[in-house]
Structure formats: structure tokens, C-alpha cells
One Martini backbone bead per residue (centre of mass of N, CA, C, O) as a GRO file, in nm:
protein
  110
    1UNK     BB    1   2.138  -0.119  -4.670
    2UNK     BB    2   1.875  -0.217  -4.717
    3UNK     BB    3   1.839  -0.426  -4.474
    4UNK     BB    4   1.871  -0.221  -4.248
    5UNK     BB    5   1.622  -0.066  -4.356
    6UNK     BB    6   1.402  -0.326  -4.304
    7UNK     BB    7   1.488  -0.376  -4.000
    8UNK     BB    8   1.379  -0.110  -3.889
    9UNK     BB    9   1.104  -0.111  -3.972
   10UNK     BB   10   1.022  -0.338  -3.824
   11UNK     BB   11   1.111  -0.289  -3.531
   12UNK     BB   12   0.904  -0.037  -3.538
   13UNK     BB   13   0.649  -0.183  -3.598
   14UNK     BB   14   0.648  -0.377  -3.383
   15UNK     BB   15   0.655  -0.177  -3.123
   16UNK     BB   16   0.355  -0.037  -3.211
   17UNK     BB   17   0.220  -0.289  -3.182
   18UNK     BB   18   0.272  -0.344  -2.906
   19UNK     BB   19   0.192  -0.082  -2.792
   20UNK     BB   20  -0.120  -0.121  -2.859
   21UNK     BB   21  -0.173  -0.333  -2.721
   22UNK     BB   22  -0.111  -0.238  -2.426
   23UNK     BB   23  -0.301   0.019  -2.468
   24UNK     BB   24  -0.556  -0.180  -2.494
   25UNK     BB   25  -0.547  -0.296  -2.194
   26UNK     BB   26  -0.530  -0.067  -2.035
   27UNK     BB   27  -0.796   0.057  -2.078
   28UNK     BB   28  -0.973  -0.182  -2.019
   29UNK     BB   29  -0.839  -0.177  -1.736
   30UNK     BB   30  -0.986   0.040  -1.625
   31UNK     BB   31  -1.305   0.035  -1.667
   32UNK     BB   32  -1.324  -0.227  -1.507
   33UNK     BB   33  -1.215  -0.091  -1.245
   34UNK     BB   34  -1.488   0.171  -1.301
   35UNK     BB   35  -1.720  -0.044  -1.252
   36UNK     BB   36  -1.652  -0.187  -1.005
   37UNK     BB   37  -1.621   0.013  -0.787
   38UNK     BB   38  -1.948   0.129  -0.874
   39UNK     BB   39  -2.027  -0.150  -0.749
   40UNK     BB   40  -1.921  -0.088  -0.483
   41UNK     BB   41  -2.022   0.124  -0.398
   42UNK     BB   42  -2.339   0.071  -0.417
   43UNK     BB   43  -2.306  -0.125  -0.141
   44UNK     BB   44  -2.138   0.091   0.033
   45UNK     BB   45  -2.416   0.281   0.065
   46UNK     BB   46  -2.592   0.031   0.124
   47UNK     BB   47  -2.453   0.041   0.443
   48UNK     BB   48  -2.494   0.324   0.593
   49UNK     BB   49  -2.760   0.324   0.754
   50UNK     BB   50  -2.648   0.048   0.924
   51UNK     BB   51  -2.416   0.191   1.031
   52UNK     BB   52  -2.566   0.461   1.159
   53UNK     BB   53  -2.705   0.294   1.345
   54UNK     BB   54  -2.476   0.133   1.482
   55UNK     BB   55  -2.380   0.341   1.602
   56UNK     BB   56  -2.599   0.492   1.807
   57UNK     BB   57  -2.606   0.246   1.938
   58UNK     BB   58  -2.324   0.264   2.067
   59UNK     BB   59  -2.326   0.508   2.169
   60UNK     BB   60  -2.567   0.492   2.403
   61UNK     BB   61  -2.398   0.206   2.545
   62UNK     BB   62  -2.209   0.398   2.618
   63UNK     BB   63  -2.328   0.620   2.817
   64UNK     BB   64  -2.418   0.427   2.985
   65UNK     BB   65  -2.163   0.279   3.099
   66UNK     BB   66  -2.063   0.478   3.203
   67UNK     BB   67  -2.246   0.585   3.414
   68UNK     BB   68  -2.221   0.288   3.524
   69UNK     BB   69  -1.946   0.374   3.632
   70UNK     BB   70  -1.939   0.594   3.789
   71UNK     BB   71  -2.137   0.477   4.008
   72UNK     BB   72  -1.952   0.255   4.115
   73UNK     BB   73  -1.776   0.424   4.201
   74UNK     BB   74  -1.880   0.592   4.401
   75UNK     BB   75  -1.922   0.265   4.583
   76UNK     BB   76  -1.733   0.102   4.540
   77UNK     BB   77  -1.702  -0.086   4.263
   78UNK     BB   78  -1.496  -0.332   4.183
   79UNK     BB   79  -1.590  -0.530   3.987
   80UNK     BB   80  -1.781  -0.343   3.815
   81UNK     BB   81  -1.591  -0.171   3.717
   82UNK     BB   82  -1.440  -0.342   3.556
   83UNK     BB   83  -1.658  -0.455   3.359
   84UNK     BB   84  -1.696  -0.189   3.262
   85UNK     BB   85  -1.466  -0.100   3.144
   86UNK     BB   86  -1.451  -0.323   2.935
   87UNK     BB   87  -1.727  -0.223   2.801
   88UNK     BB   88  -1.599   0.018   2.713
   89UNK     BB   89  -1.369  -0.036   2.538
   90UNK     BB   90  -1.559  -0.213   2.335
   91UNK     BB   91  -1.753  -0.014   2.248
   92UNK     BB   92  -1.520   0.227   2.128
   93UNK     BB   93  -1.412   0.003   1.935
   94UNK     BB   94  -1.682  -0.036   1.772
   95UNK     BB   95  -1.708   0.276   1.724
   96UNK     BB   96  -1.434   0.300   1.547
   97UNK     BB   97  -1.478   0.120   1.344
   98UNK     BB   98  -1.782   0.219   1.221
   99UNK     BB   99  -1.623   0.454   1.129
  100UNK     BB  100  -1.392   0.387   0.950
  101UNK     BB  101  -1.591   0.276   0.771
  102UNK     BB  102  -1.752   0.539   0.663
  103UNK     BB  103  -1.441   0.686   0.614
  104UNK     BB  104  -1.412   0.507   0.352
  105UNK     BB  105  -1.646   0.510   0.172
  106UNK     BB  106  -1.641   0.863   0.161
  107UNK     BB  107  -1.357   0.848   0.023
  108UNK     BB  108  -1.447   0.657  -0.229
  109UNK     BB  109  -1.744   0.740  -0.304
  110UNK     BB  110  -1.833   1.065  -0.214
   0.00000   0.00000   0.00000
């Protein structure tokens, strides 16, 4: 009898123990964890206003495409369309990018 209670006290030691470890390590993997990001977040903080740049000069080169879009349609320039509407896709394209890159940032770091 003596010898079960003695093996019941170690296996609940051993597991006490065990579990002391592993909650020291999830702990210590947290910090490390909310350093870490609090150093990406400072990276693509500064990462904002040239992403906000880039927006704008793509808005802009967006709004001239359209404009020379428009004004082709108007001539029937079957090639400048085509060439333009490419241009206008891309365009979107790279503003779409822009866009979800900084409500990444906005979303991650606040």
C-alpha cells in the first residue's frame, strides 16, 4: 500500500513539474512573441507615409489613364484603347495592392 501511495505522489510530482516547464516556455514564447511584432509594427509604421505617397501618385496616373482613355474612345483609337485600358488595369492593380498593404499595417499595429 505504502509503495502506491508513493508512486501516485511522484507521477503527480513528475507531471506538476512537467507542466511548470511547459508553462514557463508558453509564457517566455508570448513575450517574445509581442516584442517581436511591436518591432514589426515600428518598421511598417515607417513603411505609412511612403505607401500614402504611392497611393496618390497612382491615383493621379489612374485619373490622367482614364481621362486619355476617354478621349481615345472618343477618336475611335482602336490601338491607344487597348494600350490605355492595360494601362488602367495596372494601374488599379497596383492601387489595390497599396490599399491592402496599409489596411494590413492598420489592422496589425492599430
Amino acid at each position: 500500500m505504502n509503495v502506491k501511495r508513493r508512486m501516485k505522489t511522484a507521477l503527480v510530482t513528475v507531471a506538476v513539474g512537467v507542466a511548470v516547464v511547459i508553462g514557463a516556455q508558453g509564457v517566455a514564447g508570448a513575450s517574445t512573441a509581442t516584442a517581436a511584432q511591436a518591432k514589426g509594427c515600428t518598421v511598417a509604421e515607417r513603411r505609412v507615409p511612403v505607401l500614402e505617397g504611392r497611393q496618390s501618385k497612382l491615383q493621379a496616373q489612374l485619373t490622367a489613364a482614364q481621362d486619355a482613355l476617354a478621349r481615345a474612345q472618343a477618336k475611335d483609337k482602336t490601338a491607344i484603347v487597348n494600350r490605355l485600358q492595360a494601362r488602367v488595369r495596372n494601374l488599379q492593380l497596383g492601387l489595390d495592392r497599396v490599399g491592402t498593404a496599409l489596411d494590413k499595417i492598420h489592422s496589425t499595429c492599430g
